[in-house]
C-alpha positions in Angstrom: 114.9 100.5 92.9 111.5 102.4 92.3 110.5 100.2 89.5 111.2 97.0 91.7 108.9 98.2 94.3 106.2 99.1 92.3 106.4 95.7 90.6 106.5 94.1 94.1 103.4 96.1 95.2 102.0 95.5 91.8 102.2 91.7 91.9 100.8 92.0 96.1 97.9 93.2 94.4 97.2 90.6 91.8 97.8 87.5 94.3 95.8 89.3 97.0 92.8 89.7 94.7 92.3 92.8 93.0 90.8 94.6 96.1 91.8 98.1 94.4 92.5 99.4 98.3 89.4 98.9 99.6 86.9 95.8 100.7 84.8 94.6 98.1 81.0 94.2 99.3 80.1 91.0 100.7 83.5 89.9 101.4 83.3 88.0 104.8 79.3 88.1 104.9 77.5 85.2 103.4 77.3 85.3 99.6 74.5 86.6 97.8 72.1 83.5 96.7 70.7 83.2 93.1 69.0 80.8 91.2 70.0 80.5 87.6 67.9 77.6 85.0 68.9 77.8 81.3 67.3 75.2 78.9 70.1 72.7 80.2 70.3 72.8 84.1 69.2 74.8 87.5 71.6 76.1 89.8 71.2 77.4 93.0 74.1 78.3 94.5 73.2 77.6 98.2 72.7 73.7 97.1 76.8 74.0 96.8 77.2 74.6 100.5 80.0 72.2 102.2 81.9 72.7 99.1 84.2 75.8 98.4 82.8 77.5 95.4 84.9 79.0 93.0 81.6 81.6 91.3 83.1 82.5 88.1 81.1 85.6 86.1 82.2 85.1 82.1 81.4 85.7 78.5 82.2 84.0 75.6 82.7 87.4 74.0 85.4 88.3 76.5 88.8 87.2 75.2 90.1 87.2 79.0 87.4 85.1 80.1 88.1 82.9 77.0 91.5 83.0 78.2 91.0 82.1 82.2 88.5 79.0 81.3 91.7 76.3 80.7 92.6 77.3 84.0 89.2 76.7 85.6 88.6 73.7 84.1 92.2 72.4 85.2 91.5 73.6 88.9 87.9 71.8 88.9 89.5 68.3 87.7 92.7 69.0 90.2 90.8 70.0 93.5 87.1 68.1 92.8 88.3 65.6 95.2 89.2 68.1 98.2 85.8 69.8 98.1 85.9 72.1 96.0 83.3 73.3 93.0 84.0 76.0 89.7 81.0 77.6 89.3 80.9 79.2 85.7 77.8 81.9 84.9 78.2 83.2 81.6 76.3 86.6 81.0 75.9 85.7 77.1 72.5 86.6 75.3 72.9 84.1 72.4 72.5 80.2 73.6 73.5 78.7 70.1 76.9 81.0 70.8 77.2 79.5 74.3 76.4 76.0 73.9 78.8 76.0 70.7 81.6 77.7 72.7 81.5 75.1 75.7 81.4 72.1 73.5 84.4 72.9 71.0 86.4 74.5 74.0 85.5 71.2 76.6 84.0 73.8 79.0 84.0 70.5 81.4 83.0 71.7 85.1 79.3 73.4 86.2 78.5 75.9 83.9 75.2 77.9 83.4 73.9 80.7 81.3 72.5 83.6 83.1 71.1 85.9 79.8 69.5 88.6 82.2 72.0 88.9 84.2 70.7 88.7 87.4 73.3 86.6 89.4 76.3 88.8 88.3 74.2 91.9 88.8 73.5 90.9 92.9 77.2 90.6 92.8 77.4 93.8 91.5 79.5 92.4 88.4 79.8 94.2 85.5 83.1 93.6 84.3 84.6 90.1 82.9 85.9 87.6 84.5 85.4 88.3 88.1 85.2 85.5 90.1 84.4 84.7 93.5 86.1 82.6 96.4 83.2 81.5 98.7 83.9 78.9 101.9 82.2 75.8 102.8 79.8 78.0 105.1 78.6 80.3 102.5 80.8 82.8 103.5 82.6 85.1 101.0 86.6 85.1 101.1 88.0 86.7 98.3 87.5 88.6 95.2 89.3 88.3 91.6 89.0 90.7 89.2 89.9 89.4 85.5 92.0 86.6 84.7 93.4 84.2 87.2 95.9 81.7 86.6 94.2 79.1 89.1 97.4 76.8 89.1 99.4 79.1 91.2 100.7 77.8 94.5 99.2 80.8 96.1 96.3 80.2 95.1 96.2 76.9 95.0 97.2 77.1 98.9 94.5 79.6 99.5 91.6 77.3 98.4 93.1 74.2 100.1 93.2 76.3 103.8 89.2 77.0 103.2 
């Protein structure tokens, strides 16, 4: 009976984002902006406002980041119509690495490269993937730490209610 409730609490936590008990910083004030330009695009993330923005902090170095991306990519294609926009800041140093990664994996949804780190670190981001559930007011909702499968109907629902 222990085990049960421990795996019932255990899963709470995972669909309820990862807070780890307390109320990560920012969550319900307006998300930090940033401006990130790599040698392919700028993004600045308060040009996304009206859309829910799904801010996605990944590596291609970090197998579970490797792992999530399908996922992201799936949700961009499913939900693009209802508003809402995957974000994807990777943290890697080496562009070659980066641009090869995205193009044999069909990284298809906004993706930028941040090699100093300076969006992820105003998050306060330091491990990967977190990502980052932020409304159509520029207003952060929620908080994901590591890999999300972004199919679920919990999730799924969550973003459709924003």
């Amino acid at each position: 009976m222990r085990r049960v409730s421990v795996l019932t609490g255990l899963l709470t936590v995972l669909l309820a984002g990862c807070y780890s008990g307390s109320r990560p910083p920012h969550i319900g004030s307006n998300a930090p902006d940033f401006t990130v330009q790599d040698s392919d695009r700028k993004i600045t993330l308060s040009e996304l406002r009206g859309k829910v923005v799904v801010l996605n902090f990944w590596a291609t170095w970090c197998a579970p980041c490797v792992e999530e991306l399908p996922s992201l990519v799936n949700l961009q294609q499913k939900m693009r119509n209802k508003g809402i926009t995957v974000l994807a800041v990777s943290v890697d140093q080496d562009e070659s690495l980066y641009r090869r990664f995205v193009q044999d994996h069909n990284v298809n949804l906004l993706t930028v490269r941040d090699a100093n780190q300076k969006s992820n670190n105003l998050y306060g981001t330091f491990k990967f993937p977190e990502t980052y559930i932020i409304d159509r007011n520029g207003v952060m909702r929620r908080k994901f730490i590591g890999p999300v499968d972004w199919a679920t109907p919990e999730v799924v629902d969550f973003l459709s209610k924003l």
